[in-house]
N, C-alpha and C positions, 0 to 999 in steps of 0.2 A: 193983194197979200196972199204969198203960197198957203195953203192949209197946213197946217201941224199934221204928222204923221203918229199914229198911235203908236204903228207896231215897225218895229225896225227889220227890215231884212237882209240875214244874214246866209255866207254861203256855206255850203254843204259840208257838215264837220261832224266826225264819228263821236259817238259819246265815250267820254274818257272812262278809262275801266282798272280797273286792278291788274298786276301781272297775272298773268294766265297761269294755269296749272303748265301749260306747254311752257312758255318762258321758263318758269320753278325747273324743272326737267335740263332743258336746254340748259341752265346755268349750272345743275348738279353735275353733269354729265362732263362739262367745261373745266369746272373745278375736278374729276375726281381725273380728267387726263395731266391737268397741269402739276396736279401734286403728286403724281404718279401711282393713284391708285389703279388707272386702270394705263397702260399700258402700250407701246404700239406692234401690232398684232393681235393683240386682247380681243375677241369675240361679244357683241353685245346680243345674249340670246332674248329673241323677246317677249317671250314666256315669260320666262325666270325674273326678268327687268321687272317688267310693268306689275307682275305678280308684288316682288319686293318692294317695290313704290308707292304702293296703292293706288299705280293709277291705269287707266285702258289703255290696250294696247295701241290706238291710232292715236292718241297726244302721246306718247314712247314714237312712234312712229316720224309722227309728224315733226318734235323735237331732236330728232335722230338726222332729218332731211336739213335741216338748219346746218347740221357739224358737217353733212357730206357738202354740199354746197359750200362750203370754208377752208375742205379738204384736212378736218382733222377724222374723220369715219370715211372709210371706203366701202362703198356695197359692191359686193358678188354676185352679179345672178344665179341661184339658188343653194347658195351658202351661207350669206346675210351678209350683216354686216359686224364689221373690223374697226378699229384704230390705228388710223393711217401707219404704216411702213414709209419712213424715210430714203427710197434706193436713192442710187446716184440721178436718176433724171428729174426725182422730186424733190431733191436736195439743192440741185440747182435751179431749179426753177424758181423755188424758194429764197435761197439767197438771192437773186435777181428781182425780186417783189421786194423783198425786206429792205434791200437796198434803197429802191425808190422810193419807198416810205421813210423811211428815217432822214433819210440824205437833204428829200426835202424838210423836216420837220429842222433839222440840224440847220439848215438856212433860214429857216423861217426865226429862231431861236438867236444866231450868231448875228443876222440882220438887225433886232432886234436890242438885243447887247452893243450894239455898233452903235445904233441911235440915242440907246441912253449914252454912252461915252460921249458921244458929241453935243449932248447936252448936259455932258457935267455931272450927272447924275450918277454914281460911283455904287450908292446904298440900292440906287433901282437894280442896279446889276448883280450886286449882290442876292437882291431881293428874287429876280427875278431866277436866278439857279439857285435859292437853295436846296428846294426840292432836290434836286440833281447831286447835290452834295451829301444832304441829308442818306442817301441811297446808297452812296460811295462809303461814305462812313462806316455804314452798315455789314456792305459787302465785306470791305476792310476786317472789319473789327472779328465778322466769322471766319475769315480765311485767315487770321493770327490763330483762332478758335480751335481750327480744323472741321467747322462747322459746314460743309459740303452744303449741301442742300441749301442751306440758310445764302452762303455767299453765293450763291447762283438767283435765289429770290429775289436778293435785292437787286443784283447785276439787271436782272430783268424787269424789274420797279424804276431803277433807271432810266432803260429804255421806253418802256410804256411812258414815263414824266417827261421825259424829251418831247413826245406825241404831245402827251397833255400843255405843255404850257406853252405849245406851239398856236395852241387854241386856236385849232382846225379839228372840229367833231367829226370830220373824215377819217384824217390821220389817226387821230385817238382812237376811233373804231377797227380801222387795221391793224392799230398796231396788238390790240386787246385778244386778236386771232393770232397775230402773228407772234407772241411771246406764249403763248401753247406750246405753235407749231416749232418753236425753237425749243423746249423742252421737248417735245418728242422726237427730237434729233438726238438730245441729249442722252433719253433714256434709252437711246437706240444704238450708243455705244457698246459693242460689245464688250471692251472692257471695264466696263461702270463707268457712273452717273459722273463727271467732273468739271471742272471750270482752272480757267489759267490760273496759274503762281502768280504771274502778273500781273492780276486783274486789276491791283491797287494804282499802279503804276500809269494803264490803260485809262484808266476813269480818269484820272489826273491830266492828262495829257489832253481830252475829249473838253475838260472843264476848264483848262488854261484858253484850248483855242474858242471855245466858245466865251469865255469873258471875254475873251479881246477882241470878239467881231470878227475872228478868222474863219468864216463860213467856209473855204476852201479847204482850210486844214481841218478841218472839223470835217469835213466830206470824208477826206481824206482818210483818217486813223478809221473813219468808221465802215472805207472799202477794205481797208487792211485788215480788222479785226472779222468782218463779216467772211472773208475768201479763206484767213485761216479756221475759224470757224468749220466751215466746209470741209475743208483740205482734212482737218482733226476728226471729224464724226466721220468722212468715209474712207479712212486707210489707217487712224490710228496714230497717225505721225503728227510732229508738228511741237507746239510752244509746251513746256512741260507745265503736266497736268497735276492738281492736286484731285485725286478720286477718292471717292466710296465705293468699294466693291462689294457691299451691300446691297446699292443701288445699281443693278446690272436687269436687263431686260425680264419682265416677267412670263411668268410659268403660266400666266392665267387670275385671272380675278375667284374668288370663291362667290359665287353666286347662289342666291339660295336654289337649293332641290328643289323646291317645289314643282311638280305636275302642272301638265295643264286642266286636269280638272280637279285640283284643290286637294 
């Protein structure tokens, strides 16, 4: 008879911990590009940051390195660092990543919707977009509004919930960068912050082919809306826009004064 073992052994696993001050940062930082407090071109000085924040300058640092590595911060050597600038060759590069991510999640999604129909199952398919609708709605209801900002949030709650219920924690992770980086295109309109007239229209047509298991068509509307997209932040032309010219590129963040030594 083998002996009974007292102790069990297990393999090597870090002890679980709270979010880090660096995370808290990293997330502030996330938040204040995507709601447009801070801007692209916006300067992160890192005095003034870490001062503001209460925290040291190497977690500002080290949480700064997270955004450049993501490509929403750009460092300069010996200027610092920025809030990415949209040109044309990181605008397409961009669209070109955003693409792949979604395109797949949009199959993973319409695949998906295909099998429940073939099982009959009518309410799963419901069930299973309505996040995506619920979003549409939303967009809708603030572009009757003139709610700018509002109908671009949800446009882009949309897209992230396509990631999400594609349920690939890959996809979802990109896409959580990648609806930043698509507002700082936005905000990098010189003519102010906007979103299509059409967007109700757009979402509709994304949501037909996705119930119906047309993963192709669903590819489809979302190379077409991704290239106009493009076409609209770098020349200005393109699907008519409903703007805020409120929302037009900023002048600068107001950072506190403070010195570096207090």
């Amino acid at each position: 008879m083998t002996p009974r073992r007292d102790t069990v052994q297990l393999p090597m696993m870090q002890p679980l911990r709270r979010p880090s001050i660096i995370d808290q940062v990293e997330l502030e930082l996330r938040n204040a590009i995507y709601y447009g407090d801070l801007r692209p071109g916006d300067g992160i000085p890192e005095v003034q940051v870490s001062k503001q924040m209460g925290i040291s300058r190497s977690s500002l640092r080290e949480a700064c390195q997270r955004l450049v590595r993501d490509g929403l911060l750009t460092q300069f050597p010996g200027r610092g660092l920025f809030v990415t600038r949209m040109d044309p060759e990181t605008m397409s590069e961009f669209i070109d990543y955003r693409l792949g991510i979604e395109m797949q999640a949009a199959t993973i999604v319409a695949d998906r919707a295909a099998q429940l129909r073939a099982d009959g199952d009518e309410d799963g398919v419901r069930e299973l977009l309505a996040p995506l609708r619920e979003c549409a709605a939303r967009s809708a209801a603030s572009l009757a509004a003139e709610e700018v900002i509002e109908a671009g949030n949800a446009d882009l709650d949309l897209h992230q919930q396509l990631a999400e219920i594609a349920r690939n924690r890959f996809l979802a992770s990109a896409m959580s960068t990648i609806v930043i980086l698509t507002r700082m295109g936005s905000f990098s309109d010189p003519l102010g912050f906007g979103v299509r007239a059409d967007l109700p229209e757009k979402h509709d047509e994304l949501l037909e082919a996705l119930a119906a298991g047309d993963d192709s068509r669903a590819r489809a509307l979302l190379r077409l809306s991704l290239r106009e997209l493009a076409h609209r932040l770098l020349t200005g032309e393109g699907t008519e826009v409903l703007r805020d010219p409120e929302l037009r590129e900023s002048t600068g963040p107001e950072w506190s004064t403070l010195s570096e030594d207090g």
